[in-house]
C-alpha positions in Angstrom: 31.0 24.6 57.3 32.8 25.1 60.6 35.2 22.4 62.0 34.6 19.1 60.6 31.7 20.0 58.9 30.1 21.0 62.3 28.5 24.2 61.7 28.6 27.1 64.5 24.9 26.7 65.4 25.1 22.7 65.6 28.1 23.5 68.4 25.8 26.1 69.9 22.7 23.6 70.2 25.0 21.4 72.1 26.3 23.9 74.6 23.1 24.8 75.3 21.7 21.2 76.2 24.8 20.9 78.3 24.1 23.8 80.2 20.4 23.1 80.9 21.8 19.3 81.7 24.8 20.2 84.1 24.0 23.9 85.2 26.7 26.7 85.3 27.7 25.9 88.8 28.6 22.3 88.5 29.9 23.5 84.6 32.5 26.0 86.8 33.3 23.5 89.3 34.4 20.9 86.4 36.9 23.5 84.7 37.8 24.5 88.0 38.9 20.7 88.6 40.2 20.3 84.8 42.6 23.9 85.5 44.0 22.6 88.7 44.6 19.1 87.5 46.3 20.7 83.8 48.1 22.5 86.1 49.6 19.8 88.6 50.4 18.2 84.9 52.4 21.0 83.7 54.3 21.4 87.6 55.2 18.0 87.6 56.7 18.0 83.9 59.2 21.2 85.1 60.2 18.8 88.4 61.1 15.8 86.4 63.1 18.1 83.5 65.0 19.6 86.8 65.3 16.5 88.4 66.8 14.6 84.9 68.6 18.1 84.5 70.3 17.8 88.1 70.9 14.0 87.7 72.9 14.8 84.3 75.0 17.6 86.3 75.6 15.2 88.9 76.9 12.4 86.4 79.2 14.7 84.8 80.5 16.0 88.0 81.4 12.3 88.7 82.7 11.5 85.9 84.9 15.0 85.9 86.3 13.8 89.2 87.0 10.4 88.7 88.9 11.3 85.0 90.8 13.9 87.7 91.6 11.5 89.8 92.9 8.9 87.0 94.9 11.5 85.7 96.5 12.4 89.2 97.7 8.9 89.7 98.8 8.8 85.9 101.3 11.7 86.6 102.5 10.1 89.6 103.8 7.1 88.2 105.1 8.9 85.6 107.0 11.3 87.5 110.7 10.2 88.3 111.0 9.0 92.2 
């Protein structure tokens, strides 16, 4: 038995009737298309993890400056005038 009790020469009868149905040219051109479109898939998971990565930085940078700030005018009221 081979995976899910399809055996290796049931899968090789298949691939055969699909390349006497589709040919090996239009069989390259389709993983050709399937690569390129995995692979705008895994380019535009990386920009939205640095983007989200980038927004966090920025929000901590904000919030860094604005607990500065709070603290500056803190210290200036309580410093004797």
């Amino acid at each position: 038995m081979g995976l899910g009790g399809i055996s290796i020469w049931q899968l090789l009868i298949i691939l055969v009737i699909v390349l006497l149905l589709f040919g090996t040219k239009k069989l390259k051109g389709i993983g050709s298309d399937l690569g390129g479109a995995v692979k705008g898939f895994k380019d535009s998971m990386a920009d939205d993890e640095k983007t989200a990565q980038e927004n966090t930085q920025e929000q901590v940078s904000a919030e860094e400056a604005e607990s500065a700030t709070a603290e500056e005018e803190t210290q200036k009221q309580d410093s004797p005038q």
